[in-house]
C-alpha positions as CSV (number, residue, x, y, z in Angstrom):
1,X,68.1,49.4,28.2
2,X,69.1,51.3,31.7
3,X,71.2,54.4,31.7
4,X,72.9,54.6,35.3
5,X,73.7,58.2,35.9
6,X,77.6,58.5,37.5
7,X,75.5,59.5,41.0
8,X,73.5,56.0,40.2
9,X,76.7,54.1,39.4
10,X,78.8,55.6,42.5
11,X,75.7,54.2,44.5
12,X,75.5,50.6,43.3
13,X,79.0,50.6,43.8
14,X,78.7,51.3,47.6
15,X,76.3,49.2,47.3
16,X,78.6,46.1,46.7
17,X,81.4,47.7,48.3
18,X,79.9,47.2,51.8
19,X,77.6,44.5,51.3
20,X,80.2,42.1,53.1
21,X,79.6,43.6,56.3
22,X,77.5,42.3,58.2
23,X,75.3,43.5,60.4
24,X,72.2,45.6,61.3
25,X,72.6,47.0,64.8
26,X,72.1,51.1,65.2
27,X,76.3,51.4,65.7
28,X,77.4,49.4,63.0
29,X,75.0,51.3,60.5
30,X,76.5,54.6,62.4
31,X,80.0,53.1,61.2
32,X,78.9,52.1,57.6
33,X,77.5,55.3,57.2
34,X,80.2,56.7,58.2
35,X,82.7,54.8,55.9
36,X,80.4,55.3,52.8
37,X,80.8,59.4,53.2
38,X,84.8,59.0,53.4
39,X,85.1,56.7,50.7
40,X,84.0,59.4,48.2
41,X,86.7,61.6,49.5
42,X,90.6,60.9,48.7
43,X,91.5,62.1,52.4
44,X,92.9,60.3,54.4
45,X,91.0,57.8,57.1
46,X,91.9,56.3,60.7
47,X,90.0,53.4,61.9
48,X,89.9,53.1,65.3
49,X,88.2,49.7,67.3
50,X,89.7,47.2,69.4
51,X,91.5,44.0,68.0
52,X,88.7,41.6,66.0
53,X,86.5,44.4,65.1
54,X,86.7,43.9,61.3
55,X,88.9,47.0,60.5
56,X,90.7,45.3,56.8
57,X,87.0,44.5,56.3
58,X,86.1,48.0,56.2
59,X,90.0,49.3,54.7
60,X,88.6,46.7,51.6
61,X,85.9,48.3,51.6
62,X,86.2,51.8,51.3
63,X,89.0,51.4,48.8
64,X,86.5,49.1,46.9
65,X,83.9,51.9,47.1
66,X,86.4,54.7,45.7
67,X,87.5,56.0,42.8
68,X,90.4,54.1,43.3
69,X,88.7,51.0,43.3
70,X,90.2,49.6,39.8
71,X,93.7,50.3,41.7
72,X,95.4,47.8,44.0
73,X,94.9,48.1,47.8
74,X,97.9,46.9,49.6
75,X,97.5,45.7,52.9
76,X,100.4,46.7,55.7
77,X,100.3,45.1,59.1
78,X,103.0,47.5,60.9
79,X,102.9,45.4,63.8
80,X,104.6,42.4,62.1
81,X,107.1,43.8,60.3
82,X,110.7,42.8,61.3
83,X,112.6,45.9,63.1
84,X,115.2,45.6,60.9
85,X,113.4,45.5,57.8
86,X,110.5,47.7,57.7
87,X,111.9,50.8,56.2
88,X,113.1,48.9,53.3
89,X,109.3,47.2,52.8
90,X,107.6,50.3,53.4
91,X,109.3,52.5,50.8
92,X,112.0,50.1,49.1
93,X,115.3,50.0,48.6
94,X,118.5,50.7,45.5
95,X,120.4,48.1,45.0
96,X,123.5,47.8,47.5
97,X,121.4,49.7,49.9
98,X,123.0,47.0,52.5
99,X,124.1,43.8,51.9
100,X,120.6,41.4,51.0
101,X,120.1,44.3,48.8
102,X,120.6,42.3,45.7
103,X,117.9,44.4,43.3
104,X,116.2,47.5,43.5
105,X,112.8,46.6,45.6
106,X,110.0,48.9,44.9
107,X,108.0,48.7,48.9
108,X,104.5,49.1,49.3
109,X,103.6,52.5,49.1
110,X,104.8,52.3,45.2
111,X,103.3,48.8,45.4
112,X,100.0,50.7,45.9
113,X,100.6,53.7,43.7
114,X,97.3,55.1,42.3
115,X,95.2,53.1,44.7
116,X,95.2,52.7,48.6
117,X,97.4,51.6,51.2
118,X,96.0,50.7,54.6
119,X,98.6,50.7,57.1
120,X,96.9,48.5,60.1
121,X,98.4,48.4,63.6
122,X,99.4,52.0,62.8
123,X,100.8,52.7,66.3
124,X,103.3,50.1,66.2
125,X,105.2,52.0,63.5
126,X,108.6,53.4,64.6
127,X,109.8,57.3,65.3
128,X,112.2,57.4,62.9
129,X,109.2,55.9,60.6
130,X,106.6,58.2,61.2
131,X,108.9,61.1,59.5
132,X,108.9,59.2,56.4
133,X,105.4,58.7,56.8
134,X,104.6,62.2,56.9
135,X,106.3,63.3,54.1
136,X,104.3,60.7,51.7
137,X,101.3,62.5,53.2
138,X,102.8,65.8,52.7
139,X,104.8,65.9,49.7
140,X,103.0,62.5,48.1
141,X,106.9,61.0,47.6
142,X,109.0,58.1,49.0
143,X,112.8,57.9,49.9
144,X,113.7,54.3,49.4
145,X,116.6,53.7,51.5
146,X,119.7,53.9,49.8
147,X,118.9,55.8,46.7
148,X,119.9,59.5,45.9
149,X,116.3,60.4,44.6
150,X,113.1,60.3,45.4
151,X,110.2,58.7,43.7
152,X,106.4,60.1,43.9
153,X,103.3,58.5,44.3
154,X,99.7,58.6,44.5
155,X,98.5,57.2,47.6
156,X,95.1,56.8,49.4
157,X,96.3,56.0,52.8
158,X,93.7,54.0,55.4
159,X,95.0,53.4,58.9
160,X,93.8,51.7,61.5
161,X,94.9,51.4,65.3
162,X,93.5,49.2,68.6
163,X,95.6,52.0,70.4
164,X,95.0,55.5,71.6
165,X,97.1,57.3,69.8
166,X,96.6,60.8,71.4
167,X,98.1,58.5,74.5
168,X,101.0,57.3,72.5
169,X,101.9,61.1,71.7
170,X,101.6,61.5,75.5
171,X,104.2,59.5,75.9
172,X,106.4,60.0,73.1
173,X,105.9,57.0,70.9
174,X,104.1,59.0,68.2
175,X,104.0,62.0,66.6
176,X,101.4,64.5,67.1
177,X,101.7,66.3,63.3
178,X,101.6,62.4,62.0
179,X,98.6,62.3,64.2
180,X,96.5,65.1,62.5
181,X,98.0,63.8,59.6
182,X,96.0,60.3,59.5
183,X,93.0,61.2,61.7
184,X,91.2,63.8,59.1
185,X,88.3,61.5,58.7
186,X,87.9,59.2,61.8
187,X,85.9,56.6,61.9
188,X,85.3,54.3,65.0
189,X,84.1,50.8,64.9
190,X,81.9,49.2,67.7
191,X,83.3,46.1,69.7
192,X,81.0,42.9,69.3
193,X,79.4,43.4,72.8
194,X,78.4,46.9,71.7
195,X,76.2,45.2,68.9
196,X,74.0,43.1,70.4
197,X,71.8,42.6,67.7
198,X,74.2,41.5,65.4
199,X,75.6,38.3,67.1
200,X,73.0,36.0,66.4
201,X,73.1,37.3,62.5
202,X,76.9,36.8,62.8
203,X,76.8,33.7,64.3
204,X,74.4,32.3,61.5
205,X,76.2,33.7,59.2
206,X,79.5,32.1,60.1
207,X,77.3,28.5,60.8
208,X,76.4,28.7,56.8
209,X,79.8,29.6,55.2
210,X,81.6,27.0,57.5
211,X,79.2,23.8,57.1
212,X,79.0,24.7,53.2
213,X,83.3,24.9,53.7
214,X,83.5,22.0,55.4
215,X,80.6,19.7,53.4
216,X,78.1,19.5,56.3
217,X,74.5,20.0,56.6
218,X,73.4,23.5,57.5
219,X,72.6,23.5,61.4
220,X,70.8,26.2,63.6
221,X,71.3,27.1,67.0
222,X,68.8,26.4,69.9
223,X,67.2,29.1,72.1
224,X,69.9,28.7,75.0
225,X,73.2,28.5,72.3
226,X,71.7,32.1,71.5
227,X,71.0,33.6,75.0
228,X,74.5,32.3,75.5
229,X,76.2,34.1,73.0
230,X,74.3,37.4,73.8
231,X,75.7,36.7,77.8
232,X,78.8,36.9,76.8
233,X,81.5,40.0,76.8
234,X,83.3,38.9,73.6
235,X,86.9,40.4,74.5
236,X,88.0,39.1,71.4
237,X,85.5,40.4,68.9
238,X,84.4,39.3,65.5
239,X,87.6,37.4,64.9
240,X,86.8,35.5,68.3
241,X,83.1,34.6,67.7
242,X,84.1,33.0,64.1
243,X,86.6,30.7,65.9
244,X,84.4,29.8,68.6
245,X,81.4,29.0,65.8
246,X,83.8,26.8,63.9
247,X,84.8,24.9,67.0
248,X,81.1,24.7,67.9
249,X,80.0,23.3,64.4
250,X,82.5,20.5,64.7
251,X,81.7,19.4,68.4
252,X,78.1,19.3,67.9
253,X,76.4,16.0,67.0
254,X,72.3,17.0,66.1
255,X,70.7,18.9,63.8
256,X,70.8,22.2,66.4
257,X,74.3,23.6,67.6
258,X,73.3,23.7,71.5
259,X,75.1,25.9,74.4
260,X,77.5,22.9,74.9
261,X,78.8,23.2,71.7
262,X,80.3,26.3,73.3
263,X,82.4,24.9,76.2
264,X,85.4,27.7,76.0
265,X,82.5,30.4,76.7
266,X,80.9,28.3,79.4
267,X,83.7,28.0,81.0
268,X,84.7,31.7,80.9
269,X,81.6,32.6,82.0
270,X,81.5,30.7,84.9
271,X,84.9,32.0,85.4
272,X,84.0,34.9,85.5
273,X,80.9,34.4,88.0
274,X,83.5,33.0,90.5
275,X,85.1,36.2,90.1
276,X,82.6,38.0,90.7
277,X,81.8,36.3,93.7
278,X,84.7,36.6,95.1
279,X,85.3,40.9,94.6
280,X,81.5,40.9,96.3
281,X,82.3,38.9,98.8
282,X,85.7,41.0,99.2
283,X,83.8,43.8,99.1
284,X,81.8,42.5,101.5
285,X,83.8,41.9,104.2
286,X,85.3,45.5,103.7
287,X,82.3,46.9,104.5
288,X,82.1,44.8,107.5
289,X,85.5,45.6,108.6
290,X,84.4,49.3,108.5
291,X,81.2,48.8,110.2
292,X,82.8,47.9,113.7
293,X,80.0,47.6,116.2
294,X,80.0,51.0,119.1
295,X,80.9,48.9,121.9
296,X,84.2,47.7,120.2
297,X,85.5,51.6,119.1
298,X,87.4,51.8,122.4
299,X,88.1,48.4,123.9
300,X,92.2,48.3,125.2
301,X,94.3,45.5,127.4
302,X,93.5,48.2,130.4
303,X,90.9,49.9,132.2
304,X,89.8,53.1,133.3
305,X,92.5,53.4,136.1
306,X,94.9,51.7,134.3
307,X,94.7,48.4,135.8
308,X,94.9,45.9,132.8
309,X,91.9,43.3,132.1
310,X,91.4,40.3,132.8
311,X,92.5,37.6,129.9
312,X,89.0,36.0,130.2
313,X,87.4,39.4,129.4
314,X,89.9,40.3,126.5
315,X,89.1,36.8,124.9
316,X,85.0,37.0,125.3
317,X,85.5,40.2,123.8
318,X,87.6,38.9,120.7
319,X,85.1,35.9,120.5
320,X,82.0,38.9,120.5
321,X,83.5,40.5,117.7
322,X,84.5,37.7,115.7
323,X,81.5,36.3,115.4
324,X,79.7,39.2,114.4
325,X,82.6,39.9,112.1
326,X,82.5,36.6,110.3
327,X,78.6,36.1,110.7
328,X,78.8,33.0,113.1
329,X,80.8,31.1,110.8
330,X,82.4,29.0,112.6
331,X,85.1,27.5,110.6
332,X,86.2,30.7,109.7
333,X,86.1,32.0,113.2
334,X,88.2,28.7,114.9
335,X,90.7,29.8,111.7
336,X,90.6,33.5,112.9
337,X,91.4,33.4,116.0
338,X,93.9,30.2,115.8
339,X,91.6,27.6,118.4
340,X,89.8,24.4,117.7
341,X,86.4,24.4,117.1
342,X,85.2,22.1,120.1
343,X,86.7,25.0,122.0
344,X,85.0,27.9,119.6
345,X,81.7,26.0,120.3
346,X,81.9,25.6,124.3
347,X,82.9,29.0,124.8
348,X,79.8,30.5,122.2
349,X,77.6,28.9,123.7
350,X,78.8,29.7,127.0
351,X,78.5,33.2,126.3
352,X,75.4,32.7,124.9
353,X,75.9,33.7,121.6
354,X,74.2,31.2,119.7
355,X,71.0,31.9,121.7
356,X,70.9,35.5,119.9
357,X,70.6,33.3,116.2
């Protein structure tokens, strides 16, 4: 028979706790890290990582790797909560408190009492909010709306924002003491395109669980599905790789998931090489249009005594710098300067411009 020691049981607990996250790269093993050292605490914790990044993931998990871990964990999204009503489901309501108020309603922070609440999209929460907020933190007590007392609790309190919050105090949409208040023990979680290493696992991952979910054979992806998931920017994170698997299990017709499987991400990829193309070529002709030749700096409708040029010269001299501008294209040039193109081509090669090619 083994004897686990309480250091050897909080150990295999972590253990579990964050064995569903996946992934092996140096900054998500930062992040786990991380996350293990502030679930032994009862401080409070701020997650910060852009939308998709698997933030309830690791809320779950820290709660699950705490002392609190036999508590509930009550999950808050503050950015869906109606205007109207998210004082009442934060920290309840008496009973005539206004007229739906049929019973006394309890709200989620004594929902959670003795375990954790993890407040996600923390920056969406009101003004008037946050000062209710801060007083659970301070005084570890709610003020349900309507009711002449207040009622205490013990609450682990996770948050997690895709914002910056010090900008949101910038501006005056959230409080700086609330601020300090939930970022005692930080911990920031690395976008999917900052964890290169772990998209292929991911993507496996995801290719198991659904084709088990959806009674299919297990598939595997060919070399170029994969360098096409590493290519790609992943604005959309975890969350968005998941979908984009499921969508490319379905579509694909073999026994290997190929990079056509993955048509949304071919076609934002060449999207984006268009893009691209375009800015360079923008950029480009900027620097063209700042590189004007010497002999062009001073050219006017008049000469040195004033007398005014001739229209012949003023024209060979637009048709010179055009077609060093626009690099002999000729199109382009006709366009510029608003004449046909037999006419572009008699008069270039009248002034023997397409001898200098």
């Amino acid at each position: 028979m083994v004897i686990e020691s309480n250091r050897e049981k909080s150990a295999n607990k972590q253990t579990d706790a964050f064995g569903s996250i996946i992934g092996k790269s140096e900054q998500m093993m930062a992040a786990v890290k991380l996350a293990r050292k502030g679930a032994l605490t009862d401080v409070p914790i701020l997650l910060e990582g852009e939308s998709g990044v698997g933030k309830e993931i690791f809320a779950r998990a820290i709660h699950k790797a705490s002392n609190r871990a036999e508590k509930p964990i009550v999950v808050v999204n503050c950015g869906a909560l109606p205007a109207n009503l998210v004082e009442s489901i934060l920290f309840g309501h008496a009973k005539g408190a206004f007229t739906d108020a049929k019973d006394d309603h309890s709200g989620k922070f004594v929902d959670a009492n003795g375990g954790t609440i993890f407040l996600d999209e923390i920056g969406e929460l009101p003004l008037d909010l946050q000062v209710k907020l801060l007083r659970v933190l301070q005084e570890g007590e709610v003020d349900p709306v309507g009711s002449a007392s207040t009622v205490k609790v013990d609450v682990r309190v996770i948050s997690a924002t895709n914002k910056k919050l010090d900008t949101l105090i910038k501006s005056g949409a959230f409080r700086e003491d609330l601020y300090y208040r939930l970022n005692v023990f930080p911990v920031p979680l690395p976008p999917l395109n900052k964890r290169a290493d772990d998209i292929q696992l991911l993507t496996n991952y995801f290719i198991n669980e659904i084709c088990a979910r959806e009674n299919r054979p297990i598939k595997e992806l060919t070399t170029n599905a994969i360098m096409l998931l590493n290519s790609y920017h992943w604005p959309g994170n975890v969350r968005q790789l998941e979908n984009v698997v499921l969508r490319a299990v379905i579509l694909s017709e073999g026994e290997m998931i190929t990079e056509k499987d993955f048509p949304q991400i071919l076609a934002d990829i060449e999207q984006m090489d268009n893009e691209k193309k375009q800015h360079n070529r923008r950029t480009d002709d900027l620097i063209k249009s700042m590189e004007i030749p010497e002999e062009f700096h001073n050219i006017c409708i008049y000469d040195g005594n004033a007398d005014v040029h001739s229209i012949d010269f003023i024209e060979k001299m637009m048709i010179k710098y055009a077609y060093l501008r626009y690099d002999g294209r000729m199109t382009e040039i006709a366009k510029r300067l608003a004449i046909g193109r037999s006419t572009l081509y008699r008069k270039v090669e009248e002034m023997g411009l397409l001898d200098d090619k």
